[in-house]
ROKOLRO-810165 format. One record per residue (C-alpha): residue number from 1; x, y, z. Coordinates in pm, whole numbers, plus 50000, padded with zeros to 5 digits. Example, Ala and Ser with C-alpha at 12.3 -4.5 7.8 and 13.67 -1.06 7.14 Angstrom:
BEGIN
[site 1, [51230, 49550, 50780]];
[site 2, [51367, 49894, 50714]];
//
This chain:
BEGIN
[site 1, [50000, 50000, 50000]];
[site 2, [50112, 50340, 49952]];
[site 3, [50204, 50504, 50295]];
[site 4, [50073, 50900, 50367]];
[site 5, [50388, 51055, 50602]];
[site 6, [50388, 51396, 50760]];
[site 7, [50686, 51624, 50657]];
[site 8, [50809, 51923, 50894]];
[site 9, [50571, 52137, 50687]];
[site 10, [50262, 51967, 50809]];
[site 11, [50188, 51775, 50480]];
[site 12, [50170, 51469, 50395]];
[site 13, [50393, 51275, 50105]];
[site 14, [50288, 50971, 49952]];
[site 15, [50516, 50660, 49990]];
[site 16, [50590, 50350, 49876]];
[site 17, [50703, 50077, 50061]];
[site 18, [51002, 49840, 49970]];
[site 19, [50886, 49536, 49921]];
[site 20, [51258, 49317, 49898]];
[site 21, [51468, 49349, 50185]];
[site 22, [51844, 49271, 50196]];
[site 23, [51953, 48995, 50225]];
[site 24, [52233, 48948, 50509]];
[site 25, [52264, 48672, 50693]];
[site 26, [52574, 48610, 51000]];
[site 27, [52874, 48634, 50942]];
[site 28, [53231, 48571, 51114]];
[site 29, [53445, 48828, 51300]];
[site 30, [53645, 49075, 51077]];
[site 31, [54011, 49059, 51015]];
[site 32, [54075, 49478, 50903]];
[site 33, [53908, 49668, 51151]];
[site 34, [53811, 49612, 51566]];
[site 35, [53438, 49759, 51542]];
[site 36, [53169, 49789, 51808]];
[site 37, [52803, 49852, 51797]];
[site 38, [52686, 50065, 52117]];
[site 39, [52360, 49904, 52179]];
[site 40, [52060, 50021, 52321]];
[site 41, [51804, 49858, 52584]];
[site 42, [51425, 49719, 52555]];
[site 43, [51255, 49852, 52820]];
[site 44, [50976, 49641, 52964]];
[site 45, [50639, 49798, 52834]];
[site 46, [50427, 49626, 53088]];
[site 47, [50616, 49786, 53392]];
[site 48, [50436, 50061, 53576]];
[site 49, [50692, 50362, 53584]];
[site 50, [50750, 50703, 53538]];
[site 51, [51001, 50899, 53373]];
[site 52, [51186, 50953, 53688]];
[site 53, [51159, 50635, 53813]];
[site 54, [51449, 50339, 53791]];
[site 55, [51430, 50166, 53463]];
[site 56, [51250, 49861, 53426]];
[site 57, [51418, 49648, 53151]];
[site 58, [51288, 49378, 52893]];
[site 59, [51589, 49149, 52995]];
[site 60, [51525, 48882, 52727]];
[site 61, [51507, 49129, 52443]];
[site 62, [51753, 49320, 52544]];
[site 63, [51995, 49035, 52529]];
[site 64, [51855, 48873, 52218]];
[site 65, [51933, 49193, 52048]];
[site 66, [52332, 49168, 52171]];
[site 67, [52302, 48815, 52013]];
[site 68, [52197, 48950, 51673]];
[site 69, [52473, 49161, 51670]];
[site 70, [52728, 48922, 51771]];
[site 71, [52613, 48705, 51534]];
[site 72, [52691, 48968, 51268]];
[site 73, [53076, 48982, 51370]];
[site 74, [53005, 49262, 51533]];
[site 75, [53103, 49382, 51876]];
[site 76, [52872, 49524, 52168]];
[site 77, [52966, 49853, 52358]];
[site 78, [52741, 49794, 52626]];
[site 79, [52585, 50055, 52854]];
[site 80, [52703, 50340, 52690]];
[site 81, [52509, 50658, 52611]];
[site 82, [52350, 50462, 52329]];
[site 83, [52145, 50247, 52641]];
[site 84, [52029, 50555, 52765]];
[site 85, [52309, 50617, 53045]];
[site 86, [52189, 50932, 53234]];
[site 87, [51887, 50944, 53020]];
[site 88, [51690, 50698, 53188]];
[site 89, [51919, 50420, 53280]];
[site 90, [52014, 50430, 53617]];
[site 91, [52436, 50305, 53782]];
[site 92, [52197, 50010, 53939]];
[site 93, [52073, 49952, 53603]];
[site 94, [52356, 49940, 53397]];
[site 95, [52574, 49688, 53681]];
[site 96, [52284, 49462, 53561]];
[site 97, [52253, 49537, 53212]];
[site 98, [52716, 49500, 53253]];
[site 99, [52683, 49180, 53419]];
[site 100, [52392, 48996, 53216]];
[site 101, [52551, 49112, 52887]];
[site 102, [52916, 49018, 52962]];
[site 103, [52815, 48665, 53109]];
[site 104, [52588, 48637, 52772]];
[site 105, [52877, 48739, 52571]];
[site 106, [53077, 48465, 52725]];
[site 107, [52823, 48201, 52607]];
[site 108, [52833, 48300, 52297]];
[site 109, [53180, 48368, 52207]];
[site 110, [53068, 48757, 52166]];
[site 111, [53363, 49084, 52187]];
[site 112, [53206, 49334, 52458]];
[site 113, [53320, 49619, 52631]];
[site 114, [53129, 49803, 52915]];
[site 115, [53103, 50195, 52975]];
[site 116, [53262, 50308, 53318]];
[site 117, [53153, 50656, 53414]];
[site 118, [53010, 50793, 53776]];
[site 119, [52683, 50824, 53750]];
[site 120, [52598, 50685, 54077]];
[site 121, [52752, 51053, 54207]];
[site 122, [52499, 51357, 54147]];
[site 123, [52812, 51657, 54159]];
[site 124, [52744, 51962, 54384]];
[site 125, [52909, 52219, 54543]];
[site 126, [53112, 52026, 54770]];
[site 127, [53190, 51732, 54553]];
[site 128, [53562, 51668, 54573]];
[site 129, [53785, 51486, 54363]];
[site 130, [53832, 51195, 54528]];
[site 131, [53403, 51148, 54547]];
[site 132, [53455, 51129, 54149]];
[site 133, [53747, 50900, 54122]];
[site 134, [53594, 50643, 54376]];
[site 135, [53256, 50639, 54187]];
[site 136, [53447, 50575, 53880]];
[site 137, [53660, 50285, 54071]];
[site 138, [53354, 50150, 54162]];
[site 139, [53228, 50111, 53827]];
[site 140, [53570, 49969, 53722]];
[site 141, [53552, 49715, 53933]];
[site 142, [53219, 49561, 53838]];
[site 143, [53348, 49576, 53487]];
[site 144, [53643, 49380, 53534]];
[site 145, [53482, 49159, 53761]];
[site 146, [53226, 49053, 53494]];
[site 147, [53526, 48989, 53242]];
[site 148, [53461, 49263, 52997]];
[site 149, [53678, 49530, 52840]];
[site 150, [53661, 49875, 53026]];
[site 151, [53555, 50174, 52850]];
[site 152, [53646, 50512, 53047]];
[site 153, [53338, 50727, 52944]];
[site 154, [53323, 51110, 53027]];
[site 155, [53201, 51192, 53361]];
[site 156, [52957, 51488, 53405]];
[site 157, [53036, 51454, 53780]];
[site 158, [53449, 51546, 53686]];
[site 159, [53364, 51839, 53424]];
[site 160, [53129, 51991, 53722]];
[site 161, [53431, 51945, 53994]];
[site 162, [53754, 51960, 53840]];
[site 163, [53913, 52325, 53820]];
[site 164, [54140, 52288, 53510]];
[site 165, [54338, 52057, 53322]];
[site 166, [54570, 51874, 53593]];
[site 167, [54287, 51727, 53742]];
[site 168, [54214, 51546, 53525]];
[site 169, [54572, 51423, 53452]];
[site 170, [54516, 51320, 53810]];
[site 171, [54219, 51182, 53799]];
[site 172, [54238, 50929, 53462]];
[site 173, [54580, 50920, 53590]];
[site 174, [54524, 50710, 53889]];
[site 175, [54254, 50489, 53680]];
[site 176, [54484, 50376, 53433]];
[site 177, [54742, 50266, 53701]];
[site 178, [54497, 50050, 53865]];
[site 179, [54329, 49904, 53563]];
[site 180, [54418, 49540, 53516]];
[site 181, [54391, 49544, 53118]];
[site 182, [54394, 49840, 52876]];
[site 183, [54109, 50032, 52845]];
[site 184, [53912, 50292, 52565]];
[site 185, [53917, 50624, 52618]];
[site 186, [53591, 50785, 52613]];
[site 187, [53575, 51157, 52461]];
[site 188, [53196, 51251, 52435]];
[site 189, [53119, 51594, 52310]];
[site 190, [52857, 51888, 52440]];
[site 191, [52635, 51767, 52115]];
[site 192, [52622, 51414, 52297]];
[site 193, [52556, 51556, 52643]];
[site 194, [52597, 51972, 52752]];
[site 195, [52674, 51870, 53097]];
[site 196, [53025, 51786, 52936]];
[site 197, [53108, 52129, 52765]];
[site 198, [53464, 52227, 52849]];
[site 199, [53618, 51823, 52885]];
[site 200, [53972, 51779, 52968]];
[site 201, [53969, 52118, 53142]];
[site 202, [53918, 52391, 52804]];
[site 203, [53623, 52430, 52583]];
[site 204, [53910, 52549, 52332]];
[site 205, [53930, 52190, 52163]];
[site 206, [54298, 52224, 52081]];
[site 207, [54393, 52263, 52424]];
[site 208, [54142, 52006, 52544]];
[site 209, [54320, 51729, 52243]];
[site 210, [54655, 51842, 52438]];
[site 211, [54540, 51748, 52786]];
[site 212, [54382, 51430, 52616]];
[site 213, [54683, 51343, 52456]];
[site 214, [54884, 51408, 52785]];
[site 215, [54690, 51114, 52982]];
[site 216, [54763, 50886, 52683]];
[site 217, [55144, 50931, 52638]];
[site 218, [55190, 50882, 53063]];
[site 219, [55001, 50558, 53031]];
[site 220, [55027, 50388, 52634]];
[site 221, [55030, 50040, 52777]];
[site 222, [54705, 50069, 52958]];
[site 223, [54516, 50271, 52649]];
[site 224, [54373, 50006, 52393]];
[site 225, [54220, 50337, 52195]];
[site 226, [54042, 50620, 52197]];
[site 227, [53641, 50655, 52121]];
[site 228, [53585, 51000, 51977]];
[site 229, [53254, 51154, 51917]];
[site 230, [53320, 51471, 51848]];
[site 231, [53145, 51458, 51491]];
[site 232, [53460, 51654, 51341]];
[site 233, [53615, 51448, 51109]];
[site 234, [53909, 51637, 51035]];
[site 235, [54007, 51712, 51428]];
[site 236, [53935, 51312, 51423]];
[site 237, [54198, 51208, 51173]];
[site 238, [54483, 51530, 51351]];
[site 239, [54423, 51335, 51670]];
[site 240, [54448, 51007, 51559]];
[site 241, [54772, 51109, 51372]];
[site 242, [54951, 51191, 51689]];
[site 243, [54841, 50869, 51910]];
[site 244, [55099, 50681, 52055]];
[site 245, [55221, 50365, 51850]];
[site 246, [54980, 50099, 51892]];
[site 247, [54716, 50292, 52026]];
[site 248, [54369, 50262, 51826]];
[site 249, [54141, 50548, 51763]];
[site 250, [53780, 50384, 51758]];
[site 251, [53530, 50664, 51537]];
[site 252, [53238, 50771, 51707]];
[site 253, [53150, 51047, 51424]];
[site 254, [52820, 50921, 51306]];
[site 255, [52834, 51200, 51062]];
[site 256, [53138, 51074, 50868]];
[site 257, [53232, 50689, 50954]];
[site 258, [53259, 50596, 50617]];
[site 259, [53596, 50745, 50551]];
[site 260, [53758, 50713, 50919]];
[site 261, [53745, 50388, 50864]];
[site 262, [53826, 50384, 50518]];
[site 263, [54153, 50609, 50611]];
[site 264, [54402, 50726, 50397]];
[site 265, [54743, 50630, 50314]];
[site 266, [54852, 50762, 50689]];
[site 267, [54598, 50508, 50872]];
[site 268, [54240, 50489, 50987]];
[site 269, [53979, 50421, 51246]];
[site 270, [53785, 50145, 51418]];
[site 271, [53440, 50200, 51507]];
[site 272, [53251, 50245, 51782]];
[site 273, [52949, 50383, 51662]];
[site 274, [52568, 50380, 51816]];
[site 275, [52436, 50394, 51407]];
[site 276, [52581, 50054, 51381]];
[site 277, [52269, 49907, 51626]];
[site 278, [52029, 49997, 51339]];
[site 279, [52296, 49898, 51039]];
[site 280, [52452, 49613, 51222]];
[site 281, [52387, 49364, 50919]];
[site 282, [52477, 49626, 50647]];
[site 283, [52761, 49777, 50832]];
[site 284, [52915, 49416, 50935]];
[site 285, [52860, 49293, 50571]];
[site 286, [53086, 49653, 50423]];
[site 287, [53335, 49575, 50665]];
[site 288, [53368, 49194, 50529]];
[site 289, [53429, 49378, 50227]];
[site 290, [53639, 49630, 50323]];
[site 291, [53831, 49331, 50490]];
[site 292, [53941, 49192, 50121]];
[site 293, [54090, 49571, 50035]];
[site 294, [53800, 49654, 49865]];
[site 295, [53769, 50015, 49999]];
[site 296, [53575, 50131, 49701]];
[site 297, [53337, 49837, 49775]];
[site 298, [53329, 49931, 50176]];
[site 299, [53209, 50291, 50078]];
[site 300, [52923, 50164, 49775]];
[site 301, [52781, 50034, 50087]];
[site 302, [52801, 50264, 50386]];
[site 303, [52797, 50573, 50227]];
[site 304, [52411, 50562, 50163]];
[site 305, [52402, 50508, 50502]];
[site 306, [52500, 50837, 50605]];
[site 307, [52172, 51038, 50514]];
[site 308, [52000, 50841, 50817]];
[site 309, [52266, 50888, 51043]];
[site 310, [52260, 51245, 50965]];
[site 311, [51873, 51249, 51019]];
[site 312, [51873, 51032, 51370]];
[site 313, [52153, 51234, 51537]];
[site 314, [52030, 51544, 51409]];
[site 315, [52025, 51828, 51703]];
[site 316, [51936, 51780, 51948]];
[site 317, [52159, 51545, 51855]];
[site 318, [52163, 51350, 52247]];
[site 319, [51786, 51246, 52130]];
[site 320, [51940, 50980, 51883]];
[site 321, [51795, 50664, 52123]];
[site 322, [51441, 50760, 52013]];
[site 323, [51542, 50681, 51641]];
[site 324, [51744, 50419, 51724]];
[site 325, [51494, 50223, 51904]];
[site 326, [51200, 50303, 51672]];
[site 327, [51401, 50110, 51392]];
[site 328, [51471, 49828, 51619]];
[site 329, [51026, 49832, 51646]];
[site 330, [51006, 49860, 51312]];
[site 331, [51243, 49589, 51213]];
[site 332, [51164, 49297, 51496]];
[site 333, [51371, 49309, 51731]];
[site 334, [51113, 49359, 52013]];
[site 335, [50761, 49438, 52000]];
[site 336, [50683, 49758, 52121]];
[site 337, [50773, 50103, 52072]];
[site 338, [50843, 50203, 52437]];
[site 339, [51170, 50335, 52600]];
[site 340, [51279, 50371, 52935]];
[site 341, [51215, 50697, 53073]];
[site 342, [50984, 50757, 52871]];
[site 343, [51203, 50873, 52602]];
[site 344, [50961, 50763, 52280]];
[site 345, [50821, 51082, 52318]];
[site 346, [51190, 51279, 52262]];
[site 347, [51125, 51306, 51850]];
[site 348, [50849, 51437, 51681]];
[site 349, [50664, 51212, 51423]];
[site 350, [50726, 51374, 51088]];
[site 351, [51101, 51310, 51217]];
[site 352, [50980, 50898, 51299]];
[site 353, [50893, 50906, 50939]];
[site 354, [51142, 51042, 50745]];
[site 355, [51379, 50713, 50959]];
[site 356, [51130, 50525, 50842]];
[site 357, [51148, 50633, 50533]];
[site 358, [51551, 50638, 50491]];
[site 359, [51561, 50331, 50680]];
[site 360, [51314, 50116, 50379]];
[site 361, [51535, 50290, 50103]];
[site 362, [51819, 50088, 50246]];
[site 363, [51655, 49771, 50293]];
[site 364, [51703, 49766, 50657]];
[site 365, [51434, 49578, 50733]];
[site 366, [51426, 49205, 50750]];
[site 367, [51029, 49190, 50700]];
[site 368, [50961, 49487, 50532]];
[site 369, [50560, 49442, 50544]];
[site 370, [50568, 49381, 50887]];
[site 371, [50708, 49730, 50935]];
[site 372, [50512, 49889, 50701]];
[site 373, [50220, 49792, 50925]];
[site 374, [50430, 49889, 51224]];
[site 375, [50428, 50235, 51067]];
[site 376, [50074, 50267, 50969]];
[site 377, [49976, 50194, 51324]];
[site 378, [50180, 50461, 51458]];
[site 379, [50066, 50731, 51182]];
[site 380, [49669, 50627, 51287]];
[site 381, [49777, 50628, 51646]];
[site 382, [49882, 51016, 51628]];
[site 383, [49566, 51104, 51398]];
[site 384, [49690, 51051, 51032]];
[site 385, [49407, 50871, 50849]];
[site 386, [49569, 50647, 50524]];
//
């Protein structure tokens, strides 16, 4: 049938549904590039909550969906900002979501690595140092316990306390000495989250890169990378230019992953990328490509990609989940259309339809009449007859 969707004008466009998706099917690890999928979490739409209340998680979708992307090669960033950390997702919730998903991984032969931040500490006034570094040690610890990689992630609590740039030298300082094996670095900009404007101790990004560059030369052996998502391609490929030997620079651009990870003749990227929970198939199946030195191959197939990407992180860009999740609706990989916190409601629907829309172009869907009917529902559901 031919689909009626609402633009940002207040019209209505007429549609038509894909009828063939692709056709993708598992596939084994790759051999050219390390690349993680940030995932994001099924809430449980039966649960009686409220936006302010601790999540209440789908367990056995949430996991199911880790094994579809493991089973695409891919790896799982798990509880990042992609499962809604500080946006619904609770510390409490995301020890869970660390420990279910890293034992799961272990069953299944999956790569994972687990976000470490502080959000168990709300900063004030009289937040010290020391506050912020044990809440991250905390964090660390149930990481490593549960066997996973540890992924430093930027801590609103330490750009609220520290006072310039040698605190955090301290702070990430003593982290790295303690952690048992080498970590990611997590650089999330003020697009991602305001509460992080001014990271590293300068909202002048060249000084910032300096400071973040400082922390990785004192410690090389316990950095594994650096995850940037700054969504400046150019300051990507400076900074990844002057990393220590050996030290990976995982993309987090979603504007412009296509060529980091392509690279040039002076290197390139890995990936660590929340689009990739949407693409997982597609991007998994460019990277097979791309791992036979078929670069011109790799980009046929991601760089359509891009024009969703563009759309879901759009500004406000820290909104992204809402598409994200909608897609997984739309495609099967739970049944409902709900998010913790509440967070469905974060995008407006002529912005639900143009994903839609971008997202059937590609062929992202495995059972593209299924979604179409997904769709229609929600269209009726807000008012718009077909």
């Amino acid at each position: 049938m031919t689909l009626h969707l609402p633009d940002a004008h207040g019209t209505l466009r007429a549609y038509e549904p894909r009828t063939d998706p692709l056709a993708l099917g598992p596939g084994s690890a790759f051999t050219s590039r390390t690349v993680f999928s940030a995932a994001h979490v099924v809430a449980d739409p039966y649960a009686d909550t409220t936006p302010d209340s601790p999540a209440a998680v789908d367990w056995d979708a949430t996991l199911a969906f880790r094994r579809h992307l493991w089973s695409h090669g891919l790896g799982v960033a798990e509880a990042m900002d992609t499962a809604q950390r500080g946006m619904g997702l609770d510390w409490a919730g995301a020890a869970e979501l660390i420990r279910r998903s890293a034992a799961e991984a272990r069953a299944c032969g999956g790569r994972i690595a687990c976000g470490v931040g502080t959000d168990q500490l709300t900063a004030t006034a009289a937040t010290t140092l020391t506050e912020v570094r044990a809440a991250y040690e905390e964090q660390l610890a149930v990481v490593e316990e549960s066997g996973a990689q540890a992924i430093l992630m930027a801590s609103r609590a330490l750009a609220a306390t520290a006072k310039g740039p040698e605190d955090y030298l301290e702070v990430y300082g003593h982290l790295l000495r303690q952690a048992a094996e080498p970590v990611i670095l997590h650089w999330l900009g003020p697009m991602f989250d305001p509460a992080l404007e001014g990271y590293w101790g300068s909202s002048d990004l060249d000084a910032a890169t300096g400071t973040f560059l400082e922390v990785i030369a004192a410690h090389p052996d316990k950095v594994d990378g650096i995850k940037v998502s700054l969504l400046d391609a150019r300051r990507e490929v400076d900074l990844r230019r002057r990393l220590p030997q050996g030290v990976r620079c995982y993309t987090g651009d979603d504007f412009h992953y296509p060529e980091l990870i392509a690279g040039d003749e002076q290197g390139f990227s890995h990936a660590l990328l929340g689009i990739f929970d949407p693409l997982g198939p597609l991007a998994a199946e460019a990277v097979r490509v791309l791992d036979t030195g078929n670069t011109e191959g790799f980009r046929a197939l991601l760089d359509p990609t891009v024009a969703l990407s563009r759309h879901l992180f759009r500004a406000p860009t820290r909104y992204y989940k809402t598409g994200v999740v909608f897609l997984a609706w739309l495609a099967g990989h739970q049944d409902h259309f709900s998010m913790v916190g509440g967070l469905q409601s974060a995008r407006s629907l002529p912005h639900l339809a143009r994903a839609y829309e971008l997202a059937d172009g590609l062929g992202l869907f495995p059972d593209p009449k299924r979604a179409e009917e997904r769709m229609q529902t929600l269209l009726s559901l807000y008012g718009v007859d077909q």
